[in-house]
N, C-alpha and C positions, 0 to 999 in steps of 0.2 A: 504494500500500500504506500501513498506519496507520503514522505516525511517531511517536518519541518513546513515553514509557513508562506515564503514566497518562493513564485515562477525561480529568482534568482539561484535559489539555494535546493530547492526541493530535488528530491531523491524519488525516480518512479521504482517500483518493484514491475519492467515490463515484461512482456513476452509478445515475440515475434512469428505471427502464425502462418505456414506458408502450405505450398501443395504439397503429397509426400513427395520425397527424394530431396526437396529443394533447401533442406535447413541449412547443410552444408554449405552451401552457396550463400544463403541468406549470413550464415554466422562470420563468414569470411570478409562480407559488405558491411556488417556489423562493426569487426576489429580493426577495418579501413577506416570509418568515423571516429575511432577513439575508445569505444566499445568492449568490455569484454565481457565475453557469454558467460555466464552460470554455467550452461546446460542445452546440448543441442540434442533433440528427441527427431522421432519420426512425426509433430505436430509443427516444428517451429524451435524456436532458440529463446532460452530466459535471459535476464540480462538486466540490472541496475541501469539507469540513466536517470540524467540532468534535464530538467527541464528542455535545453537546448537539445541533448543527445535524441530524447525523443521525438522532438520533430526533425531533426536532421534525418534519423531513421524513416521518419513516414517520407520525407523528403527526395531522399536519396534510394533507399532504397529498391533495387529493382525484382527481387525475387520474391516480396515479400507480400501477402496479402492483406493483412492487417496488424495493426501493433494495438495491444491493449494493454492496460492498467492494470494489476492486482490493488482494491481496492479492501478487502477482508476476504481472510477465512474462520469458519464456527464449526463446532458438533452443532447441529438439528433434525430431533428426532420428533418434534412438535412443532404445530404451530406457534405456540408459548414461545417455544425457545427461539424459531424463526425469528418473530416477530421482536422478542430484547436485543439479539445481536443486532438483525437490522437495523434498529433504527441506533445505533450508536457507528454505523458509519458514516464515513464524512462524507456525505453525497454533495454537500456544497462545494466542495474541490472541484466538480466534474459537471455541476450543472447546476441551473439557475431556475428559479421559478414561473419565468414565462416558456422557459426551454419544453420541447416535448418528448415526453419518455418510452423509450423504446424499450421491450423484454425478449432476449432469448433467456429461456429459461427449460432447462433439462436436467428431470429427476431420471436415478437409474440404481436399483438397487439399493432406494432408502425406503424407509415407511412415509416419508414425504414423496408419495409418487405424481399426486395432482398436478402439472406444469400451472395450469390456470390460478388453481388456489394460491400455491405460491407465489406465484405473478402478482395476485392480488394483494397478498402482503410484503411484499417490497416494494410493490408502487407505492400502499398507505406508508411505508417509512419515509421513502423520499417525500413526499409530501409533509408527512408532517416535520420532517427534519430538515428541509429546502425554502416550503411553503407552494402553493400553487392548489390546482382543483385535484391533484390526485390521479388523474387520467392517465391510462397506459394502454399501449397498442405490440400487440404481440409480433416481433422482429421471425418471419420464416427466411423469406427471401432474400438472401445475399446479392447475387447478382441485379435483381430490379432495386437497389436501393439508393436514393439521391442525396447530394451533399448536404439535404435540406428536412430531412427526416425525422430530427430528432438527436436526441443522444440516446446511444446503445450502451446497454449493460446484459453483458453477457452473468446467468445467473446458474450454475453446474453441482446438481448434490449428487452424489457418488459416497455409496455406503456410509449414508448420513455428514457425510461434509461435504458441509455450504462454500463454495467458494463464488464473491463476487466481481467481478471485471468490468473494468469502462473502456469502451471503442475509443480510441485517441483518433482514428485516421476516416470514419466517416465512409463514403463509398468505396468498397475495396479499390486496393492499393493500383491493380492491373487497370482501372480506370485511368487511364493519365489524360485524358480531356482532348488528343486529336480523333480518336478512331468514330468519325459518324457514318461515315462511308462505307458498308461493309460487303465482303464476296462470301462467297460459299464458307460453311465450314471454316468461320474462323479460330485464328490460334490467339489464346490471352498473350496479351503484353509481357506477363511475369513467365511466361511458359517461354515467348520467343528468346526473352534475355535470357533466361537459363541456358535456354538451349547454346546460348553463343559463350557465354561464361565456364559452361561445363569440358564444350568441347576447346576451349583455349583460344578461341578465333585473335589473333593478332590485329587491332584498328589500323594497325601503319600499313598492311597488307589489302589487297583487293577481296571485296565480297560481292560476289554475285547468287542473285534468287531467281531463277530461269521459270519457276511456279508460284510468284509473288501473291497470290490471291488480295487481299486487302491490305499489302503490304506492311504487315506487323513485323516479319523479320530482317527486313532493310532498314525501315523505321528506327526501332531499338537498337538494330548497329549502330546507327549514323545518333542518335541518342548517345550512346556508349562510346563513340571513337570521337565525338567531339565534346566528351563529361559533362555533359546538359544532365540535369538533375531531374528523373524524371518524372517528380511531379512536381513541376515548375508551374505549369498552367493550370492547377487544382486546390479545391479548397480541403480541408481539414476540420477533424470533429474539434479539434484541442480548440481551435482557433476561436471556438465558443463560450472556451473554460474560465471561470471568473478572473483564473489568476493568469491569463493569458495578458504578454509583454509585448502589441503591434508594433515597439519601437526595436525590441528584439530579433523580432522573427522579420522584419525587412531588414535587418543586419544581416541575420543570416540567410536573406535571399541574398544582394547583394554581393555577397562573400561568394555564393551558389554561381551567380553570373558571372563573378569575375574569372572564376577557375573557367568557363567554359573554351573552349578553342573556337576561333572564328570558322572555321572549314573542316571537317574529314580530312582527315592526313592519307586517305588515298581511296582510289573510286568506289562508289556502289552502284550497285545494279541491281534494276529491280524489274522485271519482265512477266509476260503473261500472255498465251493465243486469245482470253478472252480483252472486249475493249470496255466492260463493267469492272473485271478488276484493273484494269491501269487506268482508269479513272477513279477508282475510289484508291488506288493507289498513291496517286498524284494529291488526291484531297486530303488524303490524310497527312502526307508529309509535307503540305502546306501550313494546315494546323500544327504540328509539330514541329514549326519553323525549319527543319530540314530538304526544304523542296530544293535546296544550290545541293546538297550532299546526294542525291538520290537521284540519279538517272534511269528512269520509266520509261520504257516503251513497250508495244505490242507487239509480241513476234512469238510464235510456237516454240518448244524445246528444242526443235531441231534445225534452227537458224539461231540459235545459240552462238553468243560473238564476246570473250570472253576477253576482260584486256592482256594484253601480250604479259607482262610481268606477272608471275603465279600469284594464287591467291585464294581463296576461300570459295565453294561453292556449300552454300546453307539454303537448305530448305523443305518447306511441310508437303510436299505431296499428298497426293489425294490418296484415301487408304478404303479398304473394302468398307469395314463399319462404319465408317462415316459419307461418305458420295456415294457411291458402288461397289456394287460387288468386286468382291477381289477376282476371280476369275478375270474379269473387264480389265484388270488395270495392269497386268502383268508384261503386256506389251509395253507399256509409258514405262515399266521401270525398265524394262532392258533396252529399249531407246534412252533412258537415258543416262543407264550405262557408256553406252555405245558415243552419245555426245562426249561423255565425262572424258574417254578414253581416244577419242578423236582430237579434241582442243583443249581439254586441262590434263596434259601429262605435268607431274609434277605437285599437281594442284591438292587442297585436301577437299574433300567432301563430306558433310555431316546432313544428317537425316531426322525429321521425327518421323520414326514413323508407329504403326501397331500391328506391324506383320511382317512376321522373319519371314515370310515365305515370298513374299514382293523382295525385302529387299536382299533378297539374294537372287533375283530376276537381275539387277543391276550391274553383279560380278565384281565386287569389289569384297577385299577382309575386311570386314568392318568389327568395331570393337565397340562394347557398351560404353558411354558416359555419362548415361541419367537414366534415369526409370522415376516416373510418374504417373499423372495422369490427367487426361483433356476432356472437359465434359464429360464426364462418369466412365472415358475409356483408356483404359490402360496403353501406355505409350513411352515409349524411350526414344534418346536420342543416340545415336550410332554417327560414329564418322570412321573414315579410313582414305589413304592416299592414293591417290589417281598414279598410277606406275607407269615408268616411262615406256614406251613400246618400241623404243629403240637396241 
């Protein structure tokens, strides 16, 4: 829980929640801020922070989904007892009385098993320990949810202990405010930077997406290789908190801007046969102020025109469970094999995909480097080197 009394000095007890596989990644982005983890689990990464370090983390962070608060934990095996702990937390710290209150709240193996009833009485504490009318609206949906919601408290009994959490970061993290434009089947934000983070991709080297769909993975490069902070252009739940410093937190925007590079330190490319994805391609990395880093156009995989100095080819192809049947698609990967091995000799190649059996249609040794998951389907990232044929 936060200690001490101002923004300036206050201590969060947070944790950093991400997809699995991804904590690693997240705890690594973490120790680059200043950071050091407690504890990196298959949920996320725990971690003390500063006032500042907190939002730097919602800030900065790219793999991360949300950052919250430990605001208390109790025994409650009552409502009696619910109800004393409750209301002796400091819900003022995290939110105000015209603010609106959000509940996820999950019983699992306590005699407290009602979600509802409990909801009901931690809304009555904050209220009566905030002030306001008491009203609460039950948080399901993560992904439909707006900068403008409310404050979330996450509320979790597990064989009778209460533990309670406050959302610091507001619409997940993978929001970063360009993607309105969107193609088939797309890939999160937090999922594309993984993926380039996992597999090593070098910024100073060339990347090329020959299957850019809504171009999320050129995006987050050109994001990454010119350390644009990637939620630069979004708002935050903290930014609500009573003890929130606006003279602060545009220091440390400022600070954010100043680190960033004017240009990509070398090309991107970002391509697609359909002209719906290189248009919402284009649109996106205009919001994303990366439209000078990101070179779009419309061309099939097998006019494929990759720059002469090696480089990176990254990208999500279309997999049976999610567009079509895999049967359908086994041609597209051994085409573009066949490109890989035609114009990026030398080159490295990395993949999401969620089927060994495609991507060894391709022909290349590919080697694991994430295991997670896209829309409730299991997927990893693979890469491996395009060999010289000489």
């Amino acid at each position: 829980m936060p200690s001490q009394s101002t923004a300036g000095n206050v201590t969060y007890d947070a944790f950093a929640i991400t997809a699995p596989g991804l904590a690693p990644l997240a705890a690594d982005e973490l120790r680059a801020l200043g950071v050091v983890p407690r504890d990196v689990d298959a949920s996320g990464v725990s971690f003390d922070a500063t006032a500042e370090q907190l939002w730097a983390a919602n800030l900065w962070c790219r793999t991360v989904s949300r950052v919250v608060v430990r605001l208390a934990e109790f025994h409650a095996t009552s409502f009696h007892e619910l109800e004393r702990h409750a209301r002796k937390v400091a819900w003022e710290r995290v939110t105000a009385p015209a603010r609106a209150v959000r509940l996820r709240v999950t019983c699992r193996k306590s005699r407290l098993y009602h979600s509802d009833a409990v909801g009901e009485r931690v809304a009555d504490a904050i209220a009566r320990r905030v002030g306001g009318a008491g009203g609460w609206q039950a948080a399901h949906d993560d992904e439909h949810e707006s900068d403008d919601d409310g404050q979330l408290f996450v509320v979790r009994l597990f064989h009778d202990r209460c533990t309670v959490s406050a959302d610091s970061s507001g619409a997940l993290l993978h929001r970063r405010g360009y993607r309105e434009a969107l193609a088939k089947a797309p890939l999160r934000e937090t999922l594309a930077a993984a993926a380039l983070l996992a597999a090593r991709w070098d910024p100073t080297t060339p990347l090329v997406d020959p299957m850019c769909g809504s171009g999320t993975i050129p995006i987050e490069a050109a994001l990454l290789a010119r350390r644009i902070a990637p939620g630069r252009q979004r708002r935050f739940a903290f930014e609500a908190w009573p003890d929130f410093e606006p003279a602060r937190w545009r220091s440390l925007l400022a600070r954010a801007d100043a680190e960033s590079l004017p240009a990509a330190p070398a090309p991107i490319h970002a391509s697609d046969r359909d002209a719906g994805a290189v248009r919402a391609t284009a649109e996106n990395a205009a919001r994303a102020g990366v439209a000078a880093d990101v070179h779009v156009d419309r061309r099939p995989l097998s006019a494929l025109a990759p720059p002469e100095r090696p480089g990176w080819v990254v990208t999500n192809p279309p997999y049976g469970k999610r567009v079509g049947e895999t049967d359908t698609l086994g041609a597209l990967y051994a085409r573009l094999g066949e490109v890989l091995r035609e114009r990026c000799e030398g080159w490295t190649a990395a993949l999401v995909s969620a089927d060994a059996q495609l991507e060894r249609r391709v022909g290349l040794r590919w080697h694991e480097v994430l295991r997670t998951t896209n829309g409730g389907i299991p997927i990893h990232v693979v890469a491996a080197t395009v060999p010289d044929q000489r």
